[in-house]
C-alpha positions in Angstrom: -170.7 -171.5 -155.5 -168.0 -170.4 -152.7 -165.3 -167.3 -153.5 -162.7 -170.1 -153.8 -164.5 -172.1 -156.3 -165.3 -169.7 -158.4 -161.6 -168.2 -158.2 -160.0 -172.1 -158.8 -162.9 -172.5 -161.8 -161.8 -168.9 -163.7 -158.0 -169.9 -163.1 -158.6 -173.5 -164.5 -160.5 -171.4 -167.6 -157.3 -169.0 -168.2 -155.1 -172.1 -168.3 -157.0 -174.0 -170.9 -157.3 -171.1 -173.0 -153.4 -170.7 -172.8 -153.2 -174.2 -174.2 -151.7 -175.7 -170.8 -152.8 -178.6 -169.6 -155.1 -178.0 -166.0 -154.6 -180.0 -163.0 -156.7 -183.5 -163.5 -156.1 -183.3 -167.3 -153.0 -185.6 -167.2 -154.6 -188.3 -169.5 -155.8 -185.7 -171.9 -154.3 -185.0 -175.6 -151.3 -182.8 -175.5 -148.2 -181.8 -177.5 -145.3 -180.5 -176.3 -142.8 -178.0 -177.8 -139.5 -176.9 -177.7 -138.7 -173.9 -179.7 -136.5 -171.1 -180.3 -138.8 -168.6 -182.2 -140.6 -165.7 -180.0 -144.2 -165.6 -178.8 -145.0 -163.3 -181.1 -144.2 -165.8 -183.2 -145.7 -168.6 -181.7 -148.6 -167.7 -179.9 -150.8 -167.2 -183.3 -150.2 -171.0 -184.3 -151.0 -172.5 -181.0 -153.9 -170.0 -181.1 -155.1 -171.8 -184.7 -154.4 -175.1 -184.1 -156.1 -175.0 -180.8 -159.2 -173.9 -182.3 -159.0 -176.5 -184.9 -158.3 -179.4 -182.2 -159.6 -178.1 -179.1 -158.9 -181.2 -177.0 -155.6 -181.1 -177.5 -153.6 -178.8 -175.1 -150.5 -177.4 -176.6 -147.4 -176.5 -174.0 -144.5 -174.6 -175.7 -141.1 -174.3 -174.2 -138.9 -172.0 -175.5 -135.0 -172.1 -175.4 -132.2 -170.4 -177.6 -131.5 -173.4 -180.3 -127.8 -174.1 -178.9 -129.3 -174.4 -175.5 -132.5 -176.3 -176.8 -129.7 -178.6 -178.6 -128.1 -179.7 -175.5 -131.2 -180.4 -173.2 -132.3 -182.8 -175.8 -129.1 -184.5 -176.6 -129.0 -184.5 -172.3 -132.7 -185.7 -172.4 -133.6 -183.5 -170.1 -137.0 -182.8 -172.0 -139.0 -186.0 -171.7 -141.8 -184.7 -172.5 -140.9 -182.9 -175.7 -142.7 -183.8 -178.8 -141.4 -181.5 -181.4 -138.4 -179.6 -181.9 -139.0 -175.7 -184.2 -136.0 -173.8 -185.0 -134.3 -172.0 -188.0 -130.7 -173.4 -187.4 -130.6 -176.4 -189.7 -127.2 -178.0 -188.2 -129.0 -177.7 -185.2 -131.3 -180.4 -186.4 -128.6 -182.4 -188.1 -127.2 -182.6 -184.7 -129.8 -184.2 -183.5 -130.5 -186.6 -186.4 -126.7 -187.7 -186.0 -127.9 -188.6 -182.7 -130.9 -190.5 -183.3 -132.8 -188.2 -181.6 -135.6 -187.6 -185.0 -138.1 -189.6 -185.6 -139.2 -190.3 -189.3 -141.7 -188.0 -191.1 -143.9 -188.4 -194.0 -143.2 -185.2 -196.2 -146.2 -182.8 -196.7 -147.4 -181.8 -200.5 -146.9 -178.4 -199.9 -145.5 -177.3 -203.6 -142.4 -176.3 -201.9 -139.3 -176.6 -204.8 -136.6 -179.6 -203.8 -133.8 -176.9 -203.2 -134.5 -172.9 -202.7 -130.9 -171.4 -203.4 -128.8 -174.7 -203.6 -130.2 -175.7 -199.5 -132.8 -178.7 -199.7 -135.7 -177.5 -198.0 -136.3 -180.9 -196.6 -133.8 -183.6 -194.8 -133.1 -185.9 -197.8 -133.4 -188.4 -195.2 -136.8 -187.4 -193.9 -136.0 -186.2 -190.3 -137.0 -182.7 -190.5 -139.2 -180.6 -192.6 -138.6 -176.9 -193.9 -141.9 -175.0 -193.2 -140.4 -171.9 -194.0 -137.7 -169.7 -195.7 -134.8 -167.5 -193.2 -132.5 -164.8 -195.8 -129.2 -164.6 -193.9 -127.8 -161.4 -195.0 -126.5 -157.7 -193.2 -128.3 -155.3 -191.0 -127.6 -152.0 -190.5 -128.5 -148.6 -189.5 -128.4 -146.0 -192.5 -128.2 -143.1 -190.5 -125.3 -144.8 -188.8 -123.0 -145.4 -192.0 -124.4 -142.1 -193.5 -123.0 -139.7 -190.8 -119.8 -141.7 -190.7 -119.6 -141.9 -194.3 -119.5 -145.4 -194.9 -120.9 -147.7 -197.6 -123.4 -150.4 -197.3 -121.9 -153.8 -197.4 -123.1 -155.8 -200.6 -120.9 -159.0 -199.8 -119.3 -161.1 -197.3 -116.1 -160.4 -198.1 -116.8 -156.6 -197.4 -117.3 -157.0 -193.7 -113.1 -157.9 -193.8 -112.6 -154.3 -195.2 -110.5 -151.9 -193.3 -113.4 -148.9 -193.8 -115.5 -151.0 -191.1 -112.7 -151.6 -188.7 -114.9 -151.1 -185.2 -118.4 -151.2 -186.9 -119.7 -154.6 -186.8 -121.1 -156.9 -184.3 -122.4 -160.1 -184.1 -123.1 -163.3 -182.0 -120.9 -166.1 -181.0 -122.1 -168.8 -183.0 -121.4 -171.1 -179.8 -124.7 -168.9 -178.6 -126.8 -168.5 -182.1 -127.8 -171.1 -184.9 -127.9 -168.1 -187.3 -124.4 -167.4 -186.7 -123.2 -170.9 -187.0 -124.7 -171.5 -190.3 -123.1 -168.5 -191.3 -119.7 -169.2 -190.0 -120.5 -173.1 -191.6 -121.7 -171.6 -195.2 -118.3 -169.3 -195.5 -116.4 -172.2 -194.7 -117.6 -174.8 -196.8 -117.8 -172.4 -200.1 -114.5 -170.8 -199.6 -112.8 -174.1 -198.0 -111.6 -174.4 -194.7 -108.4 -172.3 -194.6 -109.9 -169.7 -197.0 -113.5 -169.6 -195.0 -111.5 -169.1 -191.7 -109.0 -166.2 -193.1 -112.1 -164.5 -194.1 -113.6 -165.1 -190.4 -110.8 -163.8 -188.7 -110.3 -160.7 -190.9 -113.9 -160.2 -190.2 -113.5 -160.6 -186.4 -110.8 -158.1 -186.6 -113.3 -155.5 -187.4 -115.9 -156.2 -184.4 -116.6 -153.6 -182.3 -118.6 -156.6 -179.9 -120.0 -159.9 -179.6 -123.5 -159.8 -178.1 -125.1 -162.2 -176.1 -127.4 -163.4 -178.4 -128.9 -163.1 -181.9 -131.5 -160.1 -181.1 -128.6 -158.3 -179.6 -127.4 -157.8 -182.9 -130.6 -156.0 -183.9 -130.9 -154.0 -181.2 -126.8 -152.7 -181.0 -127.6 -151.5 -184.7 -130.4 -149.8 -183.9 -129.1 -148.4 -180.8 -126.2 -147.3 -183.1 -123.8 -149.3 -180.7 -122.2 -150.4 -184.0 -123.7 -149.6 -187.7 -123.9 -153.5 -189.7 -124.2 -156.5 -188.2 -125.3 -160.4 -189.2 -128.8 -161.2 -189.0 -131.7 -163.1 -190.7 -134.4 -161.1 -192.7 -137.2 -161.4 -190.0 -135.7 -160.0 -187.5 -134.9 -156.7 -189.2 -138.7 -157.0 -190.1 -139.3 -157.5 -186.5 -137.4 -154.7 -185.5 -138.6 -152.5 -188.3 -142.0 -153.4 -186.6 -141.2 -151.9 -183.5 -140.1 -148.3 -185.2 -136.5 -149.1 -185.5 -134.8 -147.8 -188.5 -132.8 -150.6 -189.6 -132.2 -152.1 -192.8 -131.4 -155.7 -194.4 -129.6 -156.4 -197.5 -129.0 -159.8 -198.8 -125.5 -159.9 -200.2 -124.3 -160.9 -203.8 -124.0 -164.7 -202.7 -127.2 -165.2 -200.5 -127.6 -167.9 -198.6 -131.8 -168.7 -197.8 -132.0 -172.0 -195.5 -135.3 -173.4 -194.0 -136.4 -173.4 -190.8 -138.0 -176.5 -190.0 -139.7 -178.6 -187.5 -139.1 -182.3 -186.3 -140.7 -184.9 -184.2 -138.3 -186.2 -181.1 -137.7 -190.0 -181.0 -138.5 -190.2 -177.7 -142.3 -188.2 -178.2 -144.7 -189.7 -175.8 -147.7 -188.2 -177.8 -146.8 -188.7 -181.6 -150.3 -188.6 -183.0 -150.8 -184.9 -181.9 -147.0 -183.9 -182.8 -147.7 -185.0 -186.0 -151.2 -182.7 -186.5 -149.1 -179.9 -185.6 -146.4 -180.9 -188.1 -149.9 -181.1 -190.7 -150.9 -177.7 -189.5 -147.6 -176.0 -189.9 -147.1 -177.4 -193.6 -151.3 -176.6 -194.4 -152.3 -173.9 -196.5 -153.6 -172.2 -193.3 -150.6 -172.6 -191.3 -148.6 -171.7 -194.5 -150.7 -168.1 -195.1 -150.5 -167.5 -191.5 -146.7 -167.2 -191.9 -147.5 -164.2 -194.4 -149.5 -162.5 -191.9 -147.4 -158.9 -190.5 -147.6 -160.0 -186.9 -145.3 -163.1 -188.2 -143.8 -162.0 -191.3 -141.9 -165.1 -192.8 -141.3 -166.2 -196.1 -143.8 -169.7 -196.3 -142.1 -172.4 -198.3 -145.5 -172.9 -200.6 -145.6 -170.7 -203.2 -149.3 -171.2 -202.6 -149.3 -168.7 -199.9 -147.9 -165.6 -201.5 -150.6 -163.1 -204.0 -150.1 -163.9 -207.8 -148.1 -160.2 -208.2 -146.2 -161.3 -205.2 -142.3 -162.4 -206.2 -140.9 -163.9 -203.0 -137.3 -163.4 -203.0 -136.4 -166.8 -202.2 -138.3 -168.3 -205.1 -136.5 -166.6 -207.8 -133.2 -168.0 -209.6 -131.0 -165.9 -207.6 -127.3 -167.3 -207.4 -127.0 -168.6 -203.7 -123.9 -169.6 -201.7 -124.7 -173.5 -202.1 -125.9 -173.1 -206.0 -122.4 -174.3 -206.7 -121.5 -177.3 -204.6 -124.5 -177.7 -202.1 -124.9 -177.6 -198.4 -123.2 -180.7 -196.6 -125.4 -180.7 -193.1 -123.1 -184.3 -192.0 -120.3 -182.4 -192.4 -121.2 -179.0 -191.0 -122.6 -181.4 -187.4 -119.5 -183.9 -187.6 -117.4 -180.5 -186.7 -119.9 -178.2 -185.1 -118.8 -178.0 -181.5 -115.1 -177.5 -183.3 -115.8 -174.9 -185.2 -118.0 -173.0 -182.5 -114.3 -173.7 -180.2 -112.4 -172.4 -183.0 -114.2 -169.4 -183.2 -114.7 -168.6 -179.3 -111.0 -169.2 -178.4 -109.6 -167.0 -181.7 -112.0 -164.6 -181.9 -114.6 -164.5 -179.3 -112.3 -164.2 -176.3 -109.6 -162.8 -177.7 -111.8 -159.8 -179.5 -110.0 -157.2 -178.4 -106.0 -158.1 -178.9 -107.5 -160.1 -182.3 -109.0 -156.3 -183.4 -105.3 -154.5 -182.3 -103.5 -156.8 -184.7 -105.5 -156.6 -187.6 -106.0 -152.7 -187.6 -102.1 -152.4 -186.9 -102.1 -154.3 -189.9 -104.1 -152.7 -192.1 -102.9 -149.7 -190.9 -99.5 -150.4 -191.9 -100.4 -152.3 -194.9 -101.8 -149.0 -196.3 -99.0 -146.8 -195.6 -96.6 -149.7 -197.3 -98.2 -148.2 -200.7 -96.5 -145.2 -200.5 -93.9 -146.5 -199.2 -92.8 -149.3 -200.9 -89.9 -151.9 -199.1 -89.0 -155.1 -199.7 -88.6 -155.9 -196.0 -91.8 -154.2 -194.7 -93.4 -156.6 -197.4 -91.9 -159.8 -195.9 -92.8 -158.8 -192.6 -96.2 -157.9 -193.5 -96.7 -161.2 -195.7 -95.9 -163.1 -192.4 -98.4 -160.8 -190.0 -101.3 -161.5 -192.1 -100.5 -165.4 -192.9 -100.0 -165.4 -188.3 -103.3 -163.7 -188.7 -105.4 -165.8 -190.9 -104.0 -169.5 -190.1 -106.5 -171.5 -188.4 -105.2 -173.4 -185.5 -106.4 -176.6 -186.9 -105.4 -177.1 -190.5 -107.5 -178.3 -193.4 -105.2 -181.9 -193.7 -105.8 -182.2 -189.1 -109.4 -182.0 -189.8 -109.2 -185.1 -192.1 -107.6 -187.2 -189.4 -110.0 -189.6 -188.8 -112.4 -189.2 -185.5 -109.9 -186.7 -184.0 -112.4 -184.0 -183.2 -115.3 -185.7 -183.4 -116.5 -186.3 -179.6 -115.8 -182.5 -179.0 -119.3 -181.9 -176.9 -119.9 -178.5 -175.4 -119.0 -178.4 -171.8 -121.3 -176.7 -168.9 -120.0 -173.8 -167.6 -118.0 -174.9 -164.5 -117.6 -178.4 -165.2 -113.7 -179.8 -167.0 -114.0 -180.9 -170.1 -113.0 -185.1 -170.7 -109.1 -185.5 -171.0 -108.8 -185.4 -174.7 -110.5 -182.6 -175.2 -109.1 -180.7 -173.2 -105.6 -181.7 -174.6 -107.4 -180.3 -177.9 -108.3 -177.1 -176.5 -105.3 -176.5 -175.4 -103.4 -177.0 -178.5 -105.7 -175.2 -180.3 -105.2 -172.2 -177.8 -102.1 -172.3 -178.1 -101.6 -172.5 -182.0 -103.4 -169.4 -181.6 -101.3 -167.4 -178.9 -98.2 -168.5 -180.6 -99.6 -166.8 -184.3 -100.8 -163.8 -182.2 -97.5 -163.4 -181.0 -95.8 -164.2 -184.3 -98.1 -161.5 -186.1 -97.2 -159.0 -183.2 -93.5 -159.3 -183.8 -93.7 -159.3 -187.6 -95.9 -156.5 -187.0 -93.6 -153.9 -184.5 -90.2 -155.0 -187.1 -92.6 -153.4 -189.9 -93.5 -150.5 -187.9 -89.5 -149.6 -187.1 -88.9 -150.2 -190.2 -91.5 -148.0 -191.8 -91.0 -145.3 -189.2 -87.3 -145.5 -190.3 -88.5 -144.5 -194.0 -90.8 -141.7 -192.3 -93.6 -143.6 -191.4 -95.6 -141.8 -188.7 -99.0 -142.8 -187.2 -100.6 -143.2 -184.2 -101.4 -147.2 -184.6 -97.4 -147.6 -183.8 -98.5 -147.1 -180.0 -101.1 -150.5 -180.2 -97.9 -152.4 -181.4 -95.8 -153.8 -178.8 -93.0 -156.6 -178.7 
């Protein structure tokens, strides 16, 4: 056998046992996936399930779940068979779209509801194979040398103490962040949910490119807390960073899940993968430390194991349950909403608020009736959202908002909406910066000195 032969035969070796599909092998079995979740992740389950079903070559392409989202809606991935993710409004997206196919649930033992969130579609489009915590990280050497305390609750990233200490991801460019900016916003309500948002975003000291980023700034001690999901602290932890996760007083635990695209040219092998995922092996294997993910069978934990997720804690959704139609009927609104108030605006949006607080906290000792008023109106500029509860019920108004490549206008009505929504939100920021620098004569007038009256201009 020649030099080239033998080089073409060892190549055509390494590719099978990557689980791609050689040259000549275009009739053979595959599956085809588009997925969200690391190798480190992945790589152990195509490893299984190729040993279980050798003659099926299994191709994996991964994508961040917004980006993943669009290619499929675009279908630009024709040869996709299954979609794998932790964002479940990503899937309801595509569900909405009638871009799921129907599955079969799998007996896996798995309770109806972990937390209030249904671990499965009620209308059998997706499946939850396992369990993401949404909750804080941060660094404890961080808050300890700047003597700040952990956060326990949502509402204690709005704080003043942690004004310049928090980062997070635009949840136009992470799932996790969407269903986190979705969850406060259906509990609290729209207006409430959003006030709590922008207080929040008015203690960001960045927005990082994506989820990981968060992670990593904490560690890096680029900012102490951030918003995360459990395994990636593990992940990090892993690596011999020193972060930590807490799941705050209202936790929120929401599956991660896996779904078979409508358009799947090779169903009968998505759906063994789906099998293997959901199996008792595929369900241990998620217990294993190189993967280190809560499995939705209790099956797959030790008998002195006491998963977190599979206690009665009191969840977000325990109350009044997750509403996934709802939360995709205004996704692409509420990922604008948050880009064009907070996102872009990060650093005038931080100014405000910390002239605020900073003047709210001086107000106690020095108590005025027209400081008060002029305070009352800086924080109701500050926490309006520019579309109001009673707009979002107009029927169909914002519902063929669709994200817009980078370069490209966006269709004439919604870019009419973006540009009202922009400006709502120039004309608050402006209204809170002139209710702001009247407080700020007037409290200098009663003796009020401090150097946050230089970040407030007319």
């Amino acid at each position: 056998m020649g030099r080239f032969a033998v080089t073409t035969r060892l190549l055509l070796l390494a590719l099978l046992a990557a689980g791609w599909p050689a040259t000549g092998m275009a009739e053979g079995r595959r599956v085809q996936i588009i997925t969200s979740f690391p190798p480190a992740f992945f790589e152990p389950f195509r490893s299984a399930f190729r040993n279980r079903h050798p003659d099926i070559a299994v191709e994996v392409v991964q994508r961040k779940t917004t980006a993943a989202v669009v290619d499929i809606r675009a279908q630009k991935r024709p040869e996709a068979d299954l979609f794998w993710a932790s964002a479940p409004d990503a899937f309801e997206l595509l569900k909405r779209a009638n871009l799921l196919a129907p599955l079969q649930p799998r007996k896996t033992g798995a309770p109806e509801t972990i937390a209030g969130y249904p671990v499965n579609d009620p209308d059998g489009r997706y499946l939850g194979f396992a369990v993401s915590g949404y909750g804080l990280v941060y660094n404890p050497a961080y808050l300890t040398a700047r003597g700040l305390p952990v956060p326990r609750n949502w509402a204690d990233l709005a704080a003043p103490v942690y004004a310049g200490h928090i980062g997070l991801t635009s949840p136009a460019r992470s799932g996790t962040t969407h269903l986190m900016v979705e969850a406060l916003l259906q509990s609290l309500g729209w207006e409430r949910g959003w006030a709590l948002w922008s207080a929040i975003g008015g203690n960001l000291a960045t927005i990082t490119a994506r989820s990981f980023g968060v992670n990593a700034g904490v560690a890096r001690g680029r900012f102490g807390i951030g918003i995360s999901i459990d395994f990636l602290t593990e992940a990090s932890a892993a690596e011999g960073e020193g972060n930590r996760f807490v799941l705050p007083g209202e936790t929120l635990f929401a599956p991660a899940s896996i779904a078979r695209l409508a358009t799947s040219p090779n169903p009968k092998e998505a759906e063994l993968f789906i099998d293997f995922v959901l199996s008792p092996e595929g369900q241990t294997m998620l217990r294993e430390p190189r993967i280190g993910r809560l499995a939705v069978s209790p099956s797959a934990y030790r008998p002195d194991e006491t998963p977190p997720h599979l206690l009665e804690a009191e969840g977000i959704f325990n109350r009044a349950g997750f509403d996934a139609g709802l939360s995709a009927g205004r996704y692409e609104l509420v990922n604008l909403i948050f880009d064009e108030w907070i996102t872009f605006r990060r650093a005038e949006h931080a100014r405000l608020w910390r002239s605020l607080q900073a003047m709210e906290a001086a107000f106690l000792t020095l108590p005025d009736e027209q400081a008060a008023r002029l305070l009352t109106q800086a924080r109701t500029a500050l926490t309006q959202p520019p579309v109001s509860a009673a707009e979002l019920e107009k029927e169909n108004r914002f519902q063929n908002i669709v994200r817009v490549p980078r370069g490209l206008p966006a269709p004439e009505e919604q870019a009419r909406i973006e540009a009202d929504i922009r400006n709502a939100i120039a004309a608050r920021a402006a209204e809170a910066n002139d209710s702001l620098q009247q407080a700020a004569e007037r409290l200098a007038a009663l003796g009020w000195r401090d150097e946050t009256l230089t970040g407030v201009r007319p």
